[in-house]
MARMARMI-816127 format. One line per field, with one value per residue (C-alpha): z, x, y; residue number from 1. Coordinates in steps of 0.02 Angstrom, whole numbers, plus 50000, padded with zeros to 5 digits. Layout:
<pts>
Z <- Z	... .
X <- X	... .
Y <- Y	... .
num <- NUM	... .
</pts>
This chain:
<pts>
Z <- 51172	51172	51023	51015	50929	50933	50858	50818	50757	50751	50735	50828	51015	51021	51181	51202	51077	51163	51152	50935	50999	51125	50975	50877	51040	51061	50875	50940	51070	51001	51049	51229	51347	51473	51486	51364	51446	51335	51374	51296	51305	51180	51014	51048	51116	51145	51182	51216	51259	51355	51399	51573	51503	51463	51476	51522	51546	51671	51654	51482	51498	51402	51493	51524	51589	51693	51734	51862	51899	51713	51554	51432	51322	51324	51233	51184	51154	51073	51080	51152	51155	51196	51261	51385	51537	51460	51419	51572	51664	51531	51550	51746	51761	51600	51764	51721	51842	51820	51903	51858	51794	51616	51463	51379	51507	51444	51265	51306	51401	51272	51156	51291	51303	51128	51021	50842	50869	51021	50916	50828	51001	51018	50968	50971	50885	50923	50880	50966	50933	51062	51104	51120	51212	51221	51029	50992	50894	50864	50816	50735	50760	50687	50717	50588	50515	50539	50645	50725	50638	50635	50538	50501	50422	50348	50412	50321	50497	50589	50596	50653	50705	50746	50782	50634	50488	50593	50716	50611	50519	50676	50668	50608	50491	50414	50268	50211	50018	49921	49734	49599	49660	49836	49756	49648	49812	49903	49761	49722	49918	49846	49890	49920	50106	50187	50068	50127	50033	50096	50014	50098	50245	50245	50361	50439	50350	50409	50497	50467	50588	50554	50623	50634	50668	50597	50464	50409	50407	50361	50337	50366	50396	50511	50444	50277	50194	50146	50050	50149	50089	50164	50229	50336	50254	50269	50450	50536	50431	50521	50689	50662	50614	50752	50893	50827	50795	50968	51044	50934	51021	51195	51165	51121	51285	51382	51521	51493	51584	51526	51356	51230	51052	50896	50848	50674	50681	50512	50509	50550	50702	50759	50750	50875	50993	50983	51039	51168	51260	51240	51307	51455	51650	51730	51786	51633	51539	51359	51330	51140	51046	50887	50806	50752	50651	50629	50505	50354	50353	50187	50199	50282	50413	50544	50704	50695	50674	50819	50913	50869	50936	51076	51133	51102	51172	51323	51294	51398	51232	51190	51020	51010	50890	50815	50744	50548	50617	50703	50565	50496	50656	50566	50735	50720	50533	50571	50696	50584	50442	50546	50648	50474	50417	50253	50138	50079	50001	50120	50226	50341	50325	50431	50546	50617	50668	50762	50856	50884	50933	51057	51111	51169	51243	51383	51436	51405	51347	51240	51112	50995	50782	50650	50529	50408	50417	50223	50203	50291	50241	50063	50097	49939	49852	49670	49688	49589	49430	49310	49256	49421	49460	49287	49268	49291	49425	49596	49599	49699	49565	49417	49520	49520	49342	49292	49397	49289	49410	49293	49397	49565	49713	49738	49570	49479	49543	49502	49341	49180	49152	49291	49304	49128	49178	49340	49226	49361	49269	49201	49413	49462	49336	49386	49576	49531	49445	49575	49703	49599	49597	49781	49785	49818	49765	49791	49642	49600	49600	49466	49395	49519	49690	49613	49561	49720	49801	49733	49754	49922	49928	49868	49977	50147	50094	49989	50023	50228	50241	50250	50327	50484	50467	50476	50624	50719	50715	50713	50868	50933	50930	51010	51157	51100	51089	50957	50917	50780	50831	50633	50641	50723	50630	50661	50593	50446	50385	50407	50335	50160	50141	50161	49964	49890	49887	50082	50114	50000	50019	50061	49886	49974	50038	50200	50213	50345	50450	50441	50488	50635	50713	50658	50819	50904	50809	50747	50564	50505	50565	50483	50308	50319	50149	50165	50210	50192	50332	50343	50274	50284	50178	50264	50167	50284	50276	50086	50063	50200	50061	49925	50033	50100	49931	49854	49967	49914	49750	49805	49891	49783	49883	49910	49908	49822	49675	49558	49560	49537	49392	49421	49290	49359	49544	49495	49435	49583	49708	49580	49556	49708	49619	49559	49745	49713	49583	49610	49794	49896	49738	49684	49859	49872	49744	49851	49999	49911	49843	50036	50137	49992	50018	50212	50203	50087	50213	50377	50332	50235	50096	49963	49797	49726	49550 .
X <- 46929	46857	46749	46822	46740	46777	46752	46904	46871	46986	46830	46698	46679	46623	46617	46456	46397	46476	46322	46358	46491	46395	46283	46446	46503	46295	46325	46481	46392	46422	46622	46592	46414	46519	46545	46504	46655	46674	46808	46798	46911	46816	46918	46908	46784	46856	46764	46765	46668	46726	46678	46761	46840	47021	47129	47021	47063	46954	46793	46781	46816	46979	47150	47216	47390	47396	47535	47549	47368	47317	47296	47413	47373	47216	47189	47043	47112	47073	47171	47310	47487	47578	47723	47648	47709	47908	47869	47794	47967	48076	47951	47958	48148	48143	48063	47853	47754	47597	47422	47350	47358	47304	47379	47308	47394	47575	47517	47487	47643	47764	47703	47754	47907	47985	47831	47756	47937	47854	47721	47872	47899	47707	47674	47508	47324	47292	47195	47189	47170	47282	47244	47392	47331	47526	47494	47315	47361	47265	47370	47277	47371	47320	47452	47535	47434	47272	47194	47106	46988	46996	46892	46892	46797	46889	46803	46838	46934	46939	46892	46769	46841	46763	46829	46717	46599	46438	46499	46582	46417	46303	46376	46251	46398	46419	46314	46314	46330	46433	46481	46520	46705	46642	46526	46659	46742	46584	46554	46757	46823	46969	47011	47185	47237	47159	47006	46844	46693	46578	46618	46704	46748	46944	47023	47211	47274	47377	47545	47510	47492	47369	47413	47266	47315	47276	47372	47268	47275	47442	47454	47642	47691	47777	47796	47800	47863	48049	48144	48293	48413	48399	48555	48495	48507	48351	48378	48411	48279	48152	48211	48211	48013	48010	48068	47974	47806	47832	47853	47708	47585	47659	47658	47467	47431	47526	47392	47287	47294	47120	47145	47063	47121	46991	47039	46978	47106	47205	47364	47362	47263	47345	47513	47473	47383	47521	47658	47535	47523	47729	47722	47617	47660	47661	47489	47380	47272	47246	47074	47004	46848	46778	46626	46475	46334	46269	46222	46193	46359	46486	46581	46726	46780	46834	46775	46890	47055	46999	46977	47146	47253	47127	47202	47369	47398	47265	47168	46996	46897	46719	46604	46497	46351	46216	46052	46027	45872	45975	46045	45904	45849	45848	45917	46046	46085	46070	46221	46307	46284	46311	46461	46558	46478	46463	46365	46450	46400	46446	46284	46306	46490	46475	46333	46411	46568	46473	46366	46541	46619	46476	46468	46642	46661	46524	46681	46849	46863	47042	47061	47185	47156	47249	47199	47319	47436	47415	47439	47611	47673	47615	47468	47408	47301	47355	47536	47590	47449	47547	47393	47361	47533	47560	47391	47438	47263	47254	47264	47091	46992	47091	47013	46850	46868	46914	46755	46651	46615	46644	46591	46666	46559	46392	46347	46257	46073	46121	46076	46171	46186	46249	46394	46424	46439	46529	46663	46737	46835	46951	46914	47016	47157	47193	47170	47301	47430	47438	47464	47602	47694	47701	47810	47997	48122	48301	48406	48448	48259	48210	48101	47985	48052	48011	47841	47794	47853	47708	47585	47648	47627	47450	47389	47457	47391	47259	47171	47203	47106	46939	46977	47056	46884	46783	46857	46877	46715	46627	46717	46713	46504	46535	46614	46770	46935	47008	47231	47313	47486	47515	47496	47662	47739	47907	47862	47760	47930	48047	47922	47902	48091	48098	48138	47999	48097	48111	47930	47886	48026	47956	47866	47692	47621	47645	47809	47881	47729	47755	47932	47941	47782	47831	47874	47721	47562	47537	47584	47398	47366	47540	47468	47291	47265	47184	46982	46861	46749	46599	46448	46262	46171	46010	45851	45775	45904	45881	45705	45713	45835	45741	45563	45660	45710	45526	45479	45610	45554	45370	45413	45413	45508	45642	45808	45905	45762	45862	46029	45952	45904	45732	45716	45876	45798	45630	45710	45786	45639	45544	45671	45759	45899	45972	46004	46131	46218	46415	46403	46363	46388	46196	46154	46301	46212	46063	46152	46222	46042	45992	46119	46145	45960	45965	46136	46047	45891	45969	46122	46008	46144	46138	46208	46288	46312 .
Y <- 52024	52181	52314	52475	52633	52825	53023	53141	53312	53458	53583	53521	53498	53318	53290	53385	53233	53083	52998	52973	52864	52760	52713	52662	52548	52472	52407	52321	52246	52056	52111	52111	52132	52209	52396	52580	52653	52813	52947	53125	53281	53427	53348	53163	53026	52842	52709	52521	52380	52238	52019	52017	51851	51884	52042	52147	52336	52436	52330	52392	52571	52636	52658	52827	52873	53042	53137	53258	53235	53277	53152	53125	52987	52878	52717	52601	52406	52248	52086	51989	52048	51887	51945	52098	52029	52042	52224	52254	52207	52313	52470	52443	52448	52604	52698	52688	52675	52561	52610	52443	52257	52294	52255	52381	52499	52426	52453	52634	52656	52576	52719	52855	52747	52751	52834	52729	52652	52529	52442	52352	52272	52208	52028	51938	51998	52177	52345	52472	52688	52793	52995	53087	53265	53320	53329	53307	53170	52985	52843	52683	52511	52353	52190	52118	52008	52081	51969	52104	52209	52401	52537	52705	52859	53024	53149	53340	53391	53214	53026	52878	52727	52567	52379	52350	52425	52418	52541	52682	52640	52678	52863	52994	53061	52893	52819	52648	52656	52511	52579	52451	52430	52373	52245	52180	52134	52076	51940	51882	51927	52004	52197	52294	52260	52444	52441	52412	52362	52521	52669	52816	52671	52607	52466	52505	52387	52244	52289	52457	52623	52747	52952	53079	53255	53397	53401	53260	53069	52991	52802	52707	52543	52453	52274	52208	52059	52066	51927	51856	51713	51561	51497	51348	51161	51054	50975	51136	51210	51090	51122	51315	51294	51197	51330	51448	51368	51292	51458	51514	51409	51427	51618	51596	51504	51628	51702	51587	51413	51344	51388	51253	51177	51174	50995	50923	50777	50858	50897	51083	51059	50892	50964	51144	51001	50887	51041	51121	50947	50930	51100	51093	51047	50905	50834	50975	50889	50979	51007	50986	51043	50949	50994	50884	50898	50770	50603	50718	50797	50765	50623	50686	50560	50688	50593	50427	50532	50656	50518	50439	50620	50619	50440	50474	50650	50602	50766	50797	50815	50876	50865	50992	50925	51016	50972	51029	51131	51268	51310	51376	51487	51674	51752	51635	51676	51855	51853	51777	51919	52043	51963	51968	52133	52043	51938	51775	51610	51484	51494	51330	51338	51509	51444	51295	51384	51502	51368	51286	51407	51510	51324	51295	51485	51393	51299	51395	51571	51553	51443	51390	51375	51309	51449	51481	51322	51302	51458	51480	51304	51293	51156	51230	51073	51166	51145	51019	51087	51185	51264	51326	51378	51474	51557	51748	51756	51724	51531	51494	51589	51483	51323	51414	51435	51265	51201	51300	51435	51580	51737	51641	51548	51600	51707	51580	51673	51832	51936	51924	52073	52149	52025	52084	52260	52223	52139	52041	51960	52119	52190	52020	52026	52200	52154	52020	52124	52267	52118	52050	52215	52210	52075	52108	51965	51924	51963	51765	51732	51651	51488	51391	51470	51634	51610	51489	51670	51769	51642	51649	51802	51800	51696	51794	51978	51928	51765	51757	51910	51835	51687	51774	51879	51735	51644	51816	51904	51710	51693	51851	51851	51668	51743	51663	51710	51614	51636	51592	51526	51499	51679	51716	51835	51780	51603	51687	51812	51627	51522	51663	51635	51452	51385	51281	51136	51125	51151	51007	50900	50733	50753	50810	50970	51066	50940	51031	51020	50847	50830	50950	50825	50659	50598	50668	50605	50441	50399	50404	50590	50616	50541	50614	50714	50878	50876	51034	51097	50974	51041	50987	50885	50891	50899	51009	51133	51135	51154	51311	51375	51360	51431	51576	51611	51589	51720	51834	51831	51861	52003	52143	52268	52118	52249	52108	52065	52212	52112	51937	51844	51777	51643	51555	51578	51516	51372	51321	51330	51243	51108	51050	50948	51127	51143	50992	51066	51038	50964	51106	51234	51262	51281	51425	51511	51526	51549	51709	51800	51766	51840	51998	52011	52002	52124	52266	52265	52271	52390	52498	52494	52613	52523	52663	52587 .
num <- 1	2	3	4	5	6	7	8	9	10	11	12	13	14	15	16	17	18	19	20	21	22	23	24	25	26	27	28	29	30	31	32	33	34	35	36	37	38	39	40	41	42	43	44	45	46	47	48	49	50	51	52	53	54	55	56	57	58	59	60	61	62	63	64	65	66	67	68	69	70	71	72	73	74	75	76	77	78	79	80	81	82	83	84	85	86	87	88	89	90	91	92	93	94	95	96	97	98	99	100	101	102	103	104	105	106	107	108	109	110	111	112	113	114	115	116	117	118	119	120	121	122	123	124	125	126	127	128	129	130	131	132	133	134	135	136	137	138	139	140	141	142	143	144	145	146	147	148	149	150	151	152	153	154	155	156	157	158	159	160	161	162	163	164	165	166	167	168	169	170	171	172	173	174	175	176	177	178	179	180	181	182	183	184	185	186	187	188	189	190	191	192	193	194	195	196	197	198	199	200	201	202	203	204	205	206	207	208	209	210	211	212	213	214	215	216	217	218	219	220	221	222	223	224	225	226	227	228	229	230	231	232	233	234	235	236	237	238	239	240	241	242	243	244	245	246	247	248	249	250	251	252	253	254	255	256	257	258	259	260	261	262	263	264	265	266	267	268	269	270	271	272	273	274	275	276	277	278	279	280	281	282	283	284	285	286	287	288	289	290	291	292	293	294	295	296	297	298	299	300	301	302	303	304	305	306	307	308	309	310	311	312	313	314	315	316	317	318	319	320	321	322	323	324	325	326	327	328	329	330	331	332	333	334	335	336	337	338	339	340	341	342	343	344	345	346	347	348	349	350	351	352	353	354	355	356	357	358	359	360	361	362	363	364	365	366	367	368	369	370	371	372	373	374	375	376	377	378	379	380	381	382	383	384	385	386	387	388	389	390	391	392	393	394	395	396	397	398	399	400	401	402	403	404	405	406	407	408	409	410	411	412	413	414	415	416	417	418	419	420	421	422	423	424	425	426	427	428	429	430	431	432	433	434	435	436	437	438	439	440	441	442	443	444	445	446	447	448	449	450	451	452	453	454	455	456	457	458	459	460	461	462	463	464	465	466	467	468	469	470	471	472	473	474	475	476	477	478	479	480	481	482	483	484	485	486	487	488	489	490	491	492	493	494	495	496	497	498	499	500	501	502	503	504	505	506	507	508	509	510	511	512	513	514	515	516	517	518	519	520	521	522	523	524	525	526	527	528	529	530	531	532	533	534	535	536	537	538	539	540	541	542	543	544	545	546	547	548	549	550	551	552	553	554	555	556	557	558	559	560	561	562	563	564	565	566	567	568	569	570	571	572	573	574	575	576	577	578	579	580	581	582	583	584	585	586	587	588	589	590	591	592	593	594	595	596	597	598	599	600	601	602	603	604	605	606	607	608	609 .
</pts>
């Protein structure tokens, strides 16, 4: 876990102004305390930040490789590649020779090894930016699934590259200006993969290399999802998923002995718990985190099915609870903003995992989450809705629709007329067909396979995205590492080409889930439907909404008061049932005018509209 940042100009001598890029790595601070390691040669400055907790390269410094007493390549690293050790063995006895223990120094030497060629041999989370002085070259890397964030800045004869936004952003050469594309995205959370939501900013986008030179910046991938036949029946299909989401969550514990498991007692969870305990030595004990928060949470009975895998695999298991009140502590709420970079509407919903997980990085400093199970095994809550399935839109907005929810989550405070003008409506359709196009099928595709395909399809380049963001930066600014084992690429390209038909065969969703872990959970963890995230219903919390946003709206230089529509907002502090609108829907709306208001101030965004 580390923040990486750095300055590449062909005509400009940066290193003389190395200290531009330790303001980029001070804004990644929340990525790791440890370290402002820059390195600089007169065309490039690198630089990284490190935690000291796992992996860590040079006591946050990057890694260079020297040959014949001068440097060759240098490289500045985030994440976890899970299979390092393997590589370090085949690089070994290819004739390198390694000057120290870090994995970043592996990463840097399988590119000296076989070139852009070695990052197909990585597997885990990673980012990471490499300097090439035999060719004054900078190579961008981001791992398949984009688990790890990475920024950059075109620059008329270079680059700026940060782990995220904030730090390209704290570059004199950078501005922060969002134009009415990047609020489109801000407000639905739906953007081409390599798009970012500040203008003149991109992201190397998932599985996907990035070369600077000076030629100028080329962009290429290196792994994409391809439609394969599936030739296995139904019973080897299961124990296929089985090897290879076992090896998944092995792979993710690899290095790390204490690592920790996010239980919630679903499924998803449940199931990586129940295969890391079938996994793990003689005499280990698993340990599990659940989080709490209290009596005036939403009535979903998490606690009495944690407690049931707890029993059964014999974890040592802790509840982190929280009282409603720290949710509402504004240095609390900032981190949380600026940990995602972004404004969203899900206020407590973003809090509590970042209590949770700052709370269980006191005890381990890996742990395991079972993000994007319903995404790789079709636990999609819509599937069996025609409506849903048919509607040519991405099929969480349709929902959103069909709730009543027009302009999306959290628009309901915000003026009229801009909505109007944004026209997100026509934005989304034409976000929807250009993802559509992407999709490549087999030439017998046809019917239901085919269309449960793109949706699919959707859902792994389009709706993952922020929910990979969220866990990783929430954990990140935790001092968490958090893995993904449903992130395994190799499980994500079999799973995309399992038919339909197999991965709800037992007439349910996320079937396969079920059979490969039948004989490790008990039958009611196996039959629990799918729960949401526990939000608060705590009064208190809701009347520090609605003050915080009465003094918004008395604040006349509030940066958000020009997007908002007052009479709706009025109405809401004034009457506290609006609040209640939907569940937790007419609080999302306020949750929304907040953090945009909070975002614009502290960013010092420039709407470019």
């Amino acid at each position: 876990m580390s923040g990486i940042a750095g300055w590449v100009d062909f005509e400009r001598e940066v290193a003389r102004e190395r200290h531009a890029v330790l303001a980029m790595t001070a804004a990644l601070a929340g990525r790791g305390p440890h370290g402002d390691g820059l390195w600089a040669c007169p065309r490039a400055v690198l630089g990284q930040r490190g935690t000291g907790a796992v992996n860590e390269y040079e006591g946050g410094r990057p890694v260079v490789v020297a040959e014949q007493g001068r440097p060759v390549a240098v490289i500045s690293y985030d994440g976890s590649v899970s299979n390092a050790a393997r590589l370090r063995r085949q690089l070994t006895d290819a004739g390198e020779h390694f000057s120290c223990g870090s994995e970043a120094e592996v990463v840097l030497r399988a590119y000296l090894r076989w070139g852009t060629a070695g990052v197909q041999r990585l597997e885990g989370m990673f980012a990471f930016a490499i300097w090439d002085l035999r060719v004054s070259q900078l190579i961008l890397v981001r791992d398949r699934m984009g688990i790890k964030p990475l920024t950059y800045q075109p620059l008329e004869a270079g680059v700026l590259f940060g782990s995220e936004p904030k730090a390209v952003l704290a570059h004199p050469l950078a501005e922060a200006r969002v134009d009415a594309d990047g609020l489109r995205a801000v407000l639905t959370a739906i953007k081409v993969p390599g798009r970012s939501v500040f203008r003149g900013l991109r992201e190397v986008a998932p599985g996907h290399l990035v070369k600077v030179g000076v030629s100028g910046i080329h962009t290429e991938p290196y792994w994409q999802l391809r439609p394969r036949p599936h030739t296995e029946d139904l019973d080897e299909t299961v124990d296929t998923v089985r090897r290879l989401l076992t090896t998944a969550v092995t792979s993710a514990m690899a290095g790390e002995p204490a690592a920790g498991i996010l239980l919630s007692g679903g499924l998803d969870s449940s199931a990586m718990a129940a295969l890391a305990a079938s996994q793990a030595a003689a005499g280990e004990v698993l340990r599990t985190f659940t989080v709490g928060i209290g009596a005036n949470a939403c009535s979903v009975p998490d606690s009495p099915y944690v407690s049931q895998v707890v029993e059964h695999l014999g974890t040592q298991h802790l509840e982190a609870s929280f009282d409603p009140q720290a949710l509402t502590d504004p240095v609390v709420r900032t981190a949380v903003l600026t940990a995602k970079d972004l404004p969203t509407p899900y206020g407590d919903k973003n809090i509590t995992p970042y209590l949770f997980f700052r709370s269980v990085g006191e005890h381990v400093k890996v742990a395991l989450s079972g993000e994007a199970a319903d995404t790789v095994f079709g636990g999609f809550a819509w599937a069996d809705d025609p409506s849903v399935v048919q509607a040519e839109m991405f099929p969480w907005l349709t929902v959103a629709r069909q709730l009543g929810l027009e302009h999306g989550i959290g628009a309901g405070l915000l003026d009229p007329a801009l909505l109007k003008w944004l026209d997100l409506d026509t934005y989304c359709t034409e976000q929807y067909h250009g993802a559509i196009a992407e999709v490549e099928h087999l030439p017998d595709s046809h019917g239901l396979e085919r269309r449960m395909r793109e949706l699919s399809y959707l859902h792994l380049t389009r709706w993952l995205d922020p929910l990979l963001l969220h866990s990783e930066r929430l954990g990140t600014a935790g001092a968490l590492e958090i893995r993904f084992p449903f992130c395994d690429h190799r499980l994500v390209e079999y799973m995309y080409n399992t038919p339909w038909a197999m991965k709800s065969h037992c007439g349910r969703e996320r079937s396969l889930l079920r059979s490969v872990v039948r004989e490790l959970l008990p039958p009611t963890i196996l039959a629990r439907p799918k729960t949401p995230f526990p939000v608060t219903y705590d009064d208190g919390y809701k009347t520090h909404l609605r003050d915080s946003l009465a003094a918004v709206l008395a604040d006349p230089h509030a940066p958000v008061a020009a997007l908002l529509d007052t009479k709706a907002a009025r109405a809401v502090v004034e009457d506290p049932r609006l609040i209640d609108r939907g569940g937790w829907l007419g609080r999302a709306d306020v949750e929304m005018a907040l953090q945009l208001n909070t975002w614009l101030d502290r960013y010092g965004i420039r709407l470019v509209l």
